[in-house]
N, C-alpha and C positions, 0 to 999 in steps of 0.2 A: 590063374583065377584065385588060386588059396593065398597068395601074396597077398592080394590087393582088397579081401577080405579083412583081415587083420587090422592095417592100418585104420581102415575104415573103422572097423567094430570101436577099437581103444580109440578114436576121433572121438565117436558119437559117447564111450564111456566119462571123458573127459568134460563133453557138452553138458551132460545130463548131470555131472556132479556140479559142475558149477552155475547151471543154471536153478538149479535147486538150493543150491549153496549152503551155506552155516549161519547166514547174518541174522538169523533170527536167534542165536546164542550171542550174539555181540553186544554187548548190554551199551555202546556208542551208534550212533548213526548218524552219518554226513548227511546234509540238507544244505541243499540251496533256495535260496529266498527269490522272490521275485526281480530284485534288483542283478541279482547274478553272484550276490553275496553265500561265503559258505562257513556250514561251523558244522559244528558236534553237538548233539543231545545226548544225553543220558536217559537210557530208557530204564525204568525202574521194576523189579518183580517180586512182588512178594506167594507166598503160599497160604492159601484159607483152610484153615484146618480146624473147625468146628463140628463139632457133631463130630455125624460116621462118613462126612464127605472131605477128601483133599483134593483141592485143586492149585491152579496157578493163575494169579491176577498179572499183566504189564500195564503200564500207563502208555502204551499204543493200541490202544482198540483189541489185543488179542488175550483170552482167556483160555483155560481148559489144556494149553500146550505146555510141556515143561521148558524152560527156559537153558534151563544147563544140558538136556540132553538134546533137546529138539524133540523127544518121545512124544507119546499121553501122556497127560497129565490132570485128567479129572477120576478120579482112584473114589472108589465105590462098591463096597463099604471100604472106610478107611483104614489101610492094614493087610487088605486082600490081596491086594497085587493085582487086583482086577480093574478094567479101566471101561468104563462108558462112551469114553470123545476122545477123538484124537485131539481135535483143535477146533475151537470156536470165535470168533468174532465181531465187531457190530458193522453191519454194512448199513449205510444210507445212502437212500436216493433221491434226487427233486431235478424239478425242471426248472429253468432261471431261463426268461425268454423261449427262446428255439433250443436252447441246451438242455440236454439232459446229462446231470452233472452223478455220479458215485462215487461216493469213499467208501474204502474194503479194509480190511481186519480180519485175516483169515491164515492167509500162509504169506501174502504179501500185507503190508503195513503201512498204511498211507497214515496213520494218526499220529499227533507227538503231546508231550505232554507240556499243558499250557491253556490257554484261552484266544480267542480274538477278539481282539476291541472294539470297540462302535466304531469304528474307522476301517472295521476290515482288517487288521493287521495283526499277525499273529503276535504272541506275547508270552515269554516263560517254557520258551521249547529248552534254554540251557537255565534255569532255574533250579536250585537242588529243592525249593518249596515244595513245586509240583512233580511230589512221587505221590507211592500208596502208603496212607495212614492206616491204620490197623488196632483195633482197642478189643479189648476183651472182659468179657463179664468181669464184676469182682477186680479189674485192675484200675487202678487211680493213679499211679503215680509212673507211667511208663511215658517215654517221649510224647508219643502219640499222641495220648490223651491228654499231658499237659500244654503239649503244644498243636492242636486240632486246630486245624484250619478255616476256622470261620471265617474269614477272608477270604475265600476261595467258594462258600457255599456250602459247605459241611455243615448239617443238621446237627442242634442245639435242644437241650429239652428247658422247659419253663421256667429254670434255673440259671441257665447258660454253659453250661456242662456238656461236653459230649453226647450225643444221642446214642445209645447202644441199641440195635432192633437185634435182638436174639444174643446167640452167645458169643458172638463177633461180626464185629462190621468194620467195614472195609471205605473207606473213601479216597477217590481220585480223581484226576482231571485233566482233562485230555481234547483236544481239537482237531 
């Protein structure tokens, strides 16, 4: 009986790691397309680090998780080693006909970064445009902010400049 215990135990240890896995540190993810077509995204990560809160932004739907550890990553106040969330992200739901359709952002990642067209068809998942922008109070002359992506949707003030709301903001885009 203690044989057959063991193997069993180390099966299921082996299950559970890899069913859990690390892909959410892999800053690549294979996608297939409807056609049966496959490529590589670039998922991008930046950290929000204003005020007394740091967190972690991806441009697939997931927030609040650290991307190099897999940890928390919404650290509050900033500096504490104290953490609020493990991991957050945007789920939607709708009904299309008799379907009810959801995409999740959470610990699995059904989002990439990019858009869909009026046609339906995704657009900008291997794009290096669509990552996270990032500007910060008082900076003018960082990538970011001289290259902001108003093309994309990225809020402008009356001038055509950048929008800052607070002492950092973040834009990205994602389907």
């Amino acid at each position: 009986m203690r044989r057959f215990k063991l193997p069993v135990f180390i099966s299921l240890c082996v299950i559970i790691i890899y069913a859990f896995g690390f892909n959410d540190r892999d800053p690549k993810k294979i996608i297939i397309d409807n056609n049966g077509n496959s490529g590589v995204t670039v998922i991008d990560s930046k950290k929000m680090d204003a005020n007394n809160i740091s967190t972690w932004y991806r441009n697939n739907g997931n927030f609040n998780r650290n991307p190099t550890t897999g940890n928390s990553g919404f650290e509050w106040p900033k500096g504490s080693s104290k953490f609020a969330r493990y991991a957050s992200g945007l789920w939607i739901g709708a009904i299309v006909g008799n379907d009810t359709l959801v995409a999740v952002a959470e610990f699995d990642y059904e989002y990439l970064p990019g858009y869909v067209d009026a046609n339906g068809n995704p657009q900008g998942k291997d794009d290096p445009m669509y990552r996270i922008y990032t500007i910060n109070k008082g900076d003018t002359t960082s990538e970011d902010y001289l290259n902001w992506p108003v093309s994309q949707g990225a809020y402008t003030d009356e001038s055509g400049k950048p929008l800052l709301m607070g002492d950092q903001t973040m834009f990205f885009f994602y389907y």
